[in-house]
LOMARVO-188968 format. One record per residue (C-alpha): x, y, z. Coordinates in Angstrom, 2 decimals. Each point is the difference from the previous one (the first is absolute). Layout:
% residues N
<site <X,Y,Z>> ...
***
This chain:
% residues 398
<site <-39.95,-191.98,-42.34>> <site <-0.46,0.47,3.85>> <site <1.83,3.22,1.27>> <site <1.47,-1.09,3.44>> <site <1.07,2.89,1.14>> <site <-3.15,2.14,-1.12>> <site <-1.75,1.48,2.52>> <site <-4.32,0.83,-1.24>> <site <-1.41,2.72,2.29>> <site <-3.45,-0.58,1.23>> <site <-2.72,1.81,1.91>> <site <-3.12,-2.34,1.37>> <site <-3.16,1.91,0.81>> <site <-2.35,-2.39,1.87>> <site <-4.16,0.57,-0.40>> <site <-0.45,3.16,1.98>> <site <3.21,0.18,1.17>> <site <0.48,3.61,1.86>> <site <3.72,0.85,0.55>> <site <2.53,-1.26,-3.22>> <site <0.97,2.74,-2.54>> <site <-0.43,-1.67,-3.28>> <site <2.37,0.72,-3.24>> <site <-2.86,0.04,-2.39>> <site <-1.78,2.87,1.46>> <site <-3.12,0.32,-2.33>> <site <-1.24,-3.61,0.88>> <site <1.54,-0.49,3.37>> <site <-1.54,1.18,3.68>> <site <1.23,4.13,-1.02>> <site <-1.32,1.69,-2.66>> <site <2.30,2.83,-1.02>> <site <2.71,2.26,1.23>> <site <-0.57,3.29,1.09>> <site <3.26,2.22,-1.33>> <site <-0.02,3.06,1.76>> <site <-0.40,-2.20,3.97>> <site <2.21,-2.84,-1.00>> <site <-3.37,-2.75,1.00>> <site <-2.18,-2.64,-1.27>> <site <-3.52,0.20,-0.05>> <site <-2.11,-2.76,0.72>> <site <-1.62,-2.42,-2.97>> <site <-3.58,-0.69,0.47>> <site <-0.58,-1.83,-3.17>> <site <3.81,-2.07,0.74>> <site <0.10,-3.57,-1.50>> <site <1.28,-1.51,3.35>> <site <-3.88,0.28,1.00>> <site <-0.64,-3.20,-1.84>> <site <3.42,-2.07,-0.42>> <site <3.38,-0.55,1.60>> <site <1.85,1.90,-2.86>> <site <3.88,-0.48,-0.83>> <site <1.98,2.62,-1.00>> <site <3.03,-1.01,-2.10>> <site <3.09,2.37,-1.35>> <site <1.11,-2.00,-2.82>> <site <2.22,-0.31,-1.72>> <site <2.62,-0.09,1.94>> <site <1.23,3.88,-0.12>> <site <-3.17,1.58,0.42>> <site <-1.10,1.27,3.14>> <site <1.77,-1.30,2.90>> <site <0.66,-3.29,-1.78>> <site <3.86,-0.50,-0.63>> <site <2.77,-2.33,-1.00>> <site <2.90,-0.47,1.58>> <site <1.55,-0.86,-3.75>> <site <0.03,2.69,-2.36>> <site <-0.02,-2.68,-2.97>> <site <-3.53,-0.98,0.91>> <site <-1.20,3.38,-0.95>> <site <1.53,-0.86,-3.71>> <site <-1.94,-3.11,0.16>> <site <-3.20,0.84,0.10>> <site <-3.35,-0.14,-2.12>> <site <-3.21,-1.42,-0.14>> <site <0.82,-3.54,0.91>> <site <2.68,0.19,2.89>> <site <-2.66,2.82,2.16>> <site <-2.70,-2.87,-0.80>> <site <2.20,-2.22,1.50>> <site <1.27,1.91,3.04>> <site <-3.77,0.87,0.82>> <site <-0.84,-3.35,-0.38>> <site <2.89,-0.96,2.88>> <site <-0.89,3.24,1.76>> <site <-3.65,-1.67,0.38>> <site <1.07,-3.62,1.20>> <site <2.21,1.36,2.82>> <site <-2.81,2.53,0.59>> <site <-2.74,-2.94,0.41>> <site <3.28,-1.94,2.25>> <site <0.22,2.65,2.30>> <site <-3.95,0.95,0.35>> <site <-1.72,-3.48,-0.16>> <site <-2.86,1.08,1.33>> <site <-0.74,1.72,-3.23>> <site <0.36,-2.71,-2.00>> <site <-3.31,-1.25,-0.73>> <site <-1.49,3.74,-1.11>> <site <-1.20,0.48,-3.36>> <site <3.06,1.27,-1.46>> <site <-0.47,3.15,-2.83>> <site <2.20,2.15,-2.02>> <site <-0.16,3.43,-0.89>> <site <2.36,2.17,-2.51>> <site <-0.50,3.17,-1.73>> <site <2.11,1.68,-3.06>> <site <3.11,-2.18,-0.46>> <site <-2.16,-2.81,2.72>> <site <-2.04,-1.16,-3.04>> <site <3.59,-1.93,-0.96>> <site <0.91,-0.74,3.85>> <site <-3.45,-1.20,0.71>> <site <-0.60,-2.70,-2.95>> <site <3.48,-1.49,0.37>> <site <-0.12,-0.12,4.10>> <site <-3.28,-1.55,-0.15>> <site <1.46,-2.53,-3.16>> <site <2.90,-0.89,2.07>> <site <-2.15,-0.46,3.38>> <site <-2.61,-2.41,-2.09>> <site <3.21,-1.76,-1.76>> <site <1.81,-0.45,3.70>> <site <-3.10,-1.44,1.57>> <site <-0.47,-3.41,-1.82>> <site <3.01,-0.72,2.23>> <site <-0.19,2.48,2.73>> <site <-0.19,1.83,2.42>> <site <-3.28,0.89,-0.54>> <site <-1.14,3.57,-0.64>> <site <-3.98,0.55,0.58>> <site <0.19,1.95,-3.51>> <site <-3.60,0.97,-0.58>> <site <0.46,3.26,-2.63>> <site <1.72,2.80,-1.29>> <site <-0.95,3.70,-0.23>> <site <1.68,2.54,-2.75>> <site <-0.37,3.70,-0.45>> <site <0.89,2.16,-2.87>> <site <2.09,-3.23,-0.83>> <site <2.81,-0.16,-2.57>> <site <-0.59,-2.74,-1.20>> <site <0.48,-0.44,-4.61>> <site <2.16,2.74,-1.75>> <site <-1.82,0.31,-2.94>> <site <-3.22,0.48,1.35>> <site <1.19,1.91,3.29>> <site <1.88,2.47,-2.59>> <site <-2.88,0.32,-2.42>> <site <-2.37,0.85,3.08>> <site <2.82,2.69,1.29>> <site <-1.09,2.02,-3.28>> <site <-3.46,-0.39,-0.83>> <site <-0.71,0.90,4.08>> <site <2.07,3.19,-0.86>> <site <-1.37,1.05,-3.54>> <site <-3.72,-0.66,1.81>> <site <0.50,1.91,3.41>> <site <1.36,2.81,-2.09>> <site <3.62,-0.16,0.54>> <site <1.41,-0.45,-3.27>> <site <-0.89,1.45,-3.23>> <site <-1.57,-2.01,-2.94>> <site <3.57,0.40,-1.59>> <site <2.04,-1.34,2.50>> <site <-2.68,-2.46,0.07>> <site <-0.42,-1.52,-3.73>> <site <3.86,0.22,-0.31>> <site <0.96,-2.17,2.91>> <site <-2.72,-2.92,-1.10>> <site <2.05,0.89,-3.85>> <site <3.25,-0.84,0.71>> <site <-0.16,-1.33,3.46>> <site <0.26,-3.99,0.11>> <site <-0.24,-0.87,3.81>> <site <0.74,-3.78,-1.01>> <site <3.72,1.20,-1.00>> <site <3.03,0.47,2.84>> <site <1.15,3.22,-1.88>> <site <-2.00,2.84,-2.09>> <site <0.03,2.00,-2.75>> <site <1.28,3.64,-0.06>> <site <-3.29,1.26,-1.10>> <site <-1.49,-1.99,3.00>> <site <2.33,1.24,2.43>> <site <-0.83,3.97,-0.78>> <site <-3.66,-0.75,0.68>> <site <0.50,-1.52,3.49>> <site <2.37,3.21,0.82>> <site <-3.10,1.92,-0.46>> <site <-2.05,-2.64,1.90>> <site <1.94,0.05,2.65>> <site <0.59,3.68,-0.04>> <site <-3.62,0.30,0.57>> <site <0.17,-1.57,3.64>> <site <2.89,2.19,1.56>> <site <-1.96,2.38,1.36>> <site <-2.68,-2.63,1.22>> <site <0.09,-3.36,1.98>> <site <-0.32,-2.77,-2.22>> <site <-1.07,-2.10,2.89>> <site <-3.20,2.19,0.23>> <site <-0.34,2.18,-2.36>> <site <-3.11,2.76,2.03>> <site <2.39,-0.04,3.01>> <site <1.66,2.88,0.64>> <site <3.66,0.43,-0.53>> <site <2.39,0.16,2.65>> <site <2.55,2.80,0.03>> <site <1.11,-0.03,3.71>> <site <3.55,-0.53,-1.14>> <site <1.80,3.11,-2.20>> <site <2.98,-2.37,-0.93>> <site <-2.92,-2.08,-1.79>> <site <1.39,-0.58,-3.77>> <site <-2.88,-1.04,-2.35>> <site <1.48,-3.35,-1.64>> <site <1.62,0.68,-3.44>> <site <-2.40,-1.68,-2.46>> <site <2.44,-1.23,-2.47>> <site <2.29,-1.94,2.87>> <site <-3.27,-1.73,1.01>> <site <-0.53,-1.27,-3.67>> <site <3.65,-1.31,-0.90>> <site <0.33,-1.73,3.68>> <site <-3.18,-1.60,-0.44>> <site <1.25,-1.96,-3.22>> <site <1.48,-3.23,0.06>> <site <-0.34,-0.49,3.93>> <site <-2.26,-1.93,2.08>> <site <-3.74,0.43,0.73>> <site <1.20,0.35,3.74>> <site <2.52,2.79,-1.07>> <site <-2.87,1.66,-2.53>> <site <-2.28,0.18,2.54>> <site <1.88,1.92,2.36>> <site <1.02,2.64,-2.76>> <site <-3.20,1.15,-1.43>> <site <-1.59,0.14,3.70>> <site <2.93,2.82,0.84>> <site <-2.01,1.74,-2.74>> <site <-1.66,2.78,1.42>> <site <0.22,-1.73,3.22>> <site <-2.02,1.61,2.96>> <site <2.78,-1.36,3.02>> <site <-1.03,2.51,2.93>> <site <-1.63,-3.47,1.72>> <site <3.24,-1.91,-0.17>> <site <1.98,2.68,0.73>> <site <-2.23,0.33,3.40>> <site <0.30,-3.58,0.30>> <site <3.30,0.05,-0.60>> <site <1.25,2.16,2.83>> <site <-2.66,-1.55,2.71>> <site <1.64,-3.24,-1.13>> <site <3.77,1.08,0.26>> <site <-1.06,1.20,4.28>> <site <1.79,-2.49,2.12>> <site <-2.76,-0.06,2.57>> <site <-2.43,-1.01,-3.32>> <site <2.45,-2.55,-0.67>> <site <0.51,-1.66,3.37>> <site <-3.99,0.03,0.54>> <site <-0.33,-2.24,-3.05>> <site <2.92,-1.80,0.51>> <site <1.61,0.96,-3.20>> <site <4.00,0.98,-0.61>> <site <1.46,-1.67,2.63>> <site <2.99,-1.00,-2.20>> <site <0.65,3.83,-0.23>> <site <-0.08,-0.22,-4.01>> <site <2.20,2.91,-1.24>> <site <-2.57,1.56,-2.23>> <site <-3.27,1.29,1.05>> <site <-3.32,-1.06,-1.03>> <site <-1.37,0.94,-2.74>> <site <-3.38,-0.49,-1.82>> <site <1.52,-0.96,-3.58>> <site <3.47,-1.70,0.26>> <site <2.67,0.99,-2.46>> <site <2.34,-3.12,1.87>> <site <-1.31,-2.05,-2.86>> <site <1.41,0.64,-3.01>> <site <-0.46,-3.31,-2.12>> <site <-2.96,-2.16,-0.05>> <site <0.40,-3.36,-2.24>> <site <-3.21,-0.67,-1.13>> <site <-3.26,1.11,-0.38>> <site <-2.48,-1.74,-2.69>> <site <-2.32,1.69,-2.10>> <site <-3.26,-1.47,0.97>> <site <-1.42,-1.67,3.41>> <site <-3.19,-1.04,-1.90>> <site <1.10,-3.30,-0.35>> <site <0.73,-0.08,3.95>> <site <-3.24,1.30,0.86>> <site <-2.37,-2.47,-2.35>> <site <2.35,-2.91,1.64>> <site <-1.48,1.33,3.39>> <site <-3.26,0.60,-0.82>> <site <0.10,-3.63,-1.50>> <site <1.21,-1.61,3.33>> <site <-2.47,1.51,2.10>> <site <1.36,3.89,1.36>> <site <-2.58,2.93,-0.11>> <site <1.48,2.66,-1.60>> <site <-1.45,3.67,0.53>> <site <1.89,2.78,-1.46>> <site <-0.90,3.45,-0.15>> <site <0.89,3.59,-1.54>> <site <-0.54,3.59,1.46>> <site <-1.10,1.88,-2.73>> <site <2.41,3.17,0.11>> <site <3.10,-2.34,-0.47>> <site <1.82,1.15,-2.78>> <site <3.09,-2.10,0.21>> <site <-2.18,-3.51,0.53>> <site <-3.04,1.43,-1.20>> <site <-3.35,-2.21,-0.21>> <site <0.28,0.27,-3.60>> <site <3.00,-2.49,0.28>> <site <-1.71,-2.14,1.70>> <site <-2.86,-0.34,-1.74>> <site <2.45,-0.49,-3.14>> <site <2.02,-2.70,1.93>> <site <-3.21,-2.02,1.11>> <site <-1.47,0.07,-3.54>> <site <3.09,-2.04,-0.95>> <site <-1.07,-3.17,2.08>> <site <-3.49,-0.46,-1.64>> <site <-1.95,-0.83,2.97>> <site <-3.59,-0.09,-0.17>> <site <-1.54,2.75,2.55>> <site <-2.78,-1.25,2.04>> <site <-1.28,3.19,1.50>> <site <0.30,3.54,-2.06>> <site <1.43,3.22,0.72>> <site <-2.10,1.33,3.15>> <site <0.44,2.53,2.44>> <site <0.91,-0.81,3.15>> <site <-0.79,2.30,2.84>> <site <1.34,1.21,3.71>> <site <-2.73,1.00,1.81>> <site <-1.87,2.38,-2.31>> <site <2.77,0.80,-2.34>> <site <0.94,-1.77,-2.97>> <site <3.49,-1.53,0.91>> <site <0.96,-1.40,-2.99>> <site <-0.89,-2.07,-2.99>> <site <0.45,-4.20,-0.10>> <site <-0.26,-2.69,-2.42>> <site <0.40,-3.77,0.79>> <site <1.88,-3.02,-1.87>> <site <-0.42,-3.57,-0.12>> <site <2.37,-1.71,1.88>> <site <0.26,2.33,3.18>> <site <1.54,3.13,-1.49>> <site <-2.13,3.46,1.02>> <site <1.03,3.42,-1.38>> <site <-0.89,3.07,1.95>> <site <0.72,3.79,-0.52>> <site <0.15,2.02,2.66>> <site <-1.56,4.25,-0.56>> <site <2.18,2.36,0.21>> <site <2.92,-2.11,1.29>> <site <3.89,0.63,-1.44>> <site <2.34,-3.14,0.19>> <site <0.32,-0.06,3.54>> <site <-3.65,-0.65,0.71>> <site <-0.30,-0.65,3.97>> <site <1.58,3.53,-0.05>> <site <-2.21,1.90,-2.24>> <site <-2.94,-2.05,0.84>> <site <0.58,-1.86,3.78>> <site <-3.31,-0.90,0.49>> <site <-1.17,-0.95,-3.30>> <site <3.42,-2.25,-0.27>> <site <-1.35,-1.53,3.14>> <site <-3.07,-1.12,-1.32>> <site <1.47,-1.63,-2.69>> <site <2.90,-1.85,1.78>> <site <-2.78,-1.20,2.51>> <site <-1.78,-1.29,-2.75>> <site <2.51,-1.81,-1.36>> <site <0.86,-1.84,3.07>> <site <-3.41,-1.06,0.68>> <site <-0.61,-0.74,-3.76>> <site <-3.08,1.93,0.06>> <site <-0.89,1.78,-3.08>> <site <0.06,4.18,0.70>> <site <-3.44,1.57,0.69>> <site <-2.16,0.91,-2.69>> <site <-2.27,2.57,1.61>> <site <0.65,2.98,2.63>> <site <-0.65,-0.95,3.27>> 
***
């Protein structure tokens, strides 16, 4: 389905590019917000220093992306934002020709290890009959990508970083069956007590500080979390265990910088005059359609035709942890070609990596939550560098 009337925010940042506010603060040309004097500092380690990066707000509802008919919003799922990106890129490439012959990558994170498979399908299906997309690779962080292995990571991450008792532990691997749509009774006490473990930390990195800027803050009421996150959609699940214990004092800074009409006219954003404001996580969408189990079978299919595929896990992630990951690549039985190493940034040890046949590389990055290029800008540099130049990560301080 194309959406006519959709309308797909976007911010280009150009290689070195001085003087555009990007959305995606962590990776773009400004590093962070500074509360208290309402100001971005500047990103030394931003990813515009090697690549023309696009940033997209999709689906349509998120961001400053919009519809002008409200039934879209009801429409959506997996397949229809693969399909609007897809049409977002070919007008893109219309309009800026000149950019049409670059190497062409993608990058997701969370939720992105679904967007980023199925874009990257849909851009290799559309160009045996064009136009042509330079599609070279795709990069995924903390990905969801397979339930069953995503959810058993979720809990053994926990139980080994301390979070959840033994217990809680043995009785959710005893009556929890992550295969099923619905649970068990006895299942669903144990994942109250799971998730009642992260409301007073940020699943999203779990040695970060809470923040507790805002006294109307109302930790999220454990047993809500559980029922809504039965019978719905991956897309809809993931959003309701990351408002578990959710550290939001960044989007909420991002939030109002992004809601200033000067902000808004400098990146050329809003000029329908959309009568909401922006926010970091929509709550416009309210139904999304579809949302498969697995990408595994998407990402061998793109290893097999030719894409590098790097994904990586900051190791403080408690909502994608690396665990999951791990789990999830186990599952398609690739033969690894070089070990579990370290991998270093200057003299520090950045990370950990292990290498697949077929153009797949795993990294972890130290100390990183979810959100690497925030908690870890200029190791997440290194590694997205890397991956563009498809040169393996360094070995050895230096």
């Amino acid at each position: 389905m194309i959406h006519q009337v959709n309308q797909l925010y976007f911010g280009l940042m150009e290689v070195l590019m001085k003087d555009l506010v990007a959305p995606q603060l962590p990776l773009g040309q400004h590093k962070r917000l500074v509360h208290q004097e309402e100001h971005i500092k500047f990103n030394k380690f931003s990813w515009n220093k090697v690549a023309n990066i696009i940033f997209l707000d999709s689906p349509i509802g998120v961001g400053f992306s919009y519809t002008n008919n409200s039934k879209d919003l009801s429409e959506l799922g997996d397949e229809v934002s693969a399909s609007d990106n897809y049409n977002f890129l070919v007008g893109w490439f219309k309009k800026f020709p000149n950019f049409k012959s670059n190497e062409f990558y993608i990058v997701g994170e969370g939720y992105g290890g679904h967007y980023a498979p199925q874009l990257a399908d849909l851009i290799y299906e559309r160009n045996k009959r064009g136009p042509y997309i330079n599609l070279k690779g795709l990069m995924m962080g903390n990905a969801v990508i397979n339930t069953v292995t995503d959810a058993k990571g979720i809990y053994d991450y926990a139980w080994s970083h301390g979070i959840i008792s033994t217990q809680v532990w043995d009785g959710i691997k005893r009556h929890c069956n992550f295969s099923k749509k619905r649970h068990t009774k006895e299942c669903k006490v144990n994942m109250v007590k799971f998730l009642e473990c992260y409301t007073n930390i940020d699943i999203l990195n779990i040695y970060s500080p809470l923040c507790l800027e805002d006294k109307d803050y109302e930790i999220p009421n454990s047993s809500r979390l559980v029922d809504a996150s039965h019978g719905v959609s991956q897309h809809v699940l993931w959003n309701t265990l990351t408002s578990s214990g959710y550290n939001y004092c960044l989007d909420d800074h991002v939030r109002k910088y992004f809601n200033k009409k000067n902000v808004q006219s400098a990146i050329h954003a809003n000029v329908t005059n959309l009568p909401y404001p922006f926010t970091v996580c929509s709550d416009i969408i309210e139904k999304w359609n579809d949302s498969p189990e697995t990408v595994l079978p998407l990402i061998q299919k793109l290893l097999n035709v030719g894409l590098r595929i790097w994904m990586y896990s900051g190791d403080y992630d408690g909502r994608v942890p690396i665990l999951s990951t791990k789990y999830s690549l186990e599952e398609l039985k690739l033969n690894v070609t070089k070990e579990w190493k370290a991998w270093f940034e200057g003299v520090e040890v950045a990370g950990w990596v292990e290498e697949y046949e077929g153009g797949l590389t795993f990294a972890s990055v130290r100390g990183a939550g979810h959100q690497v290029p925030i908690s870890a800008p200029q190791p997440a540099l290194s590694l997205f560098s890397h991956f563009l130049s498809s040169q393996p990560l360094p070995f050895s301080r230096f």
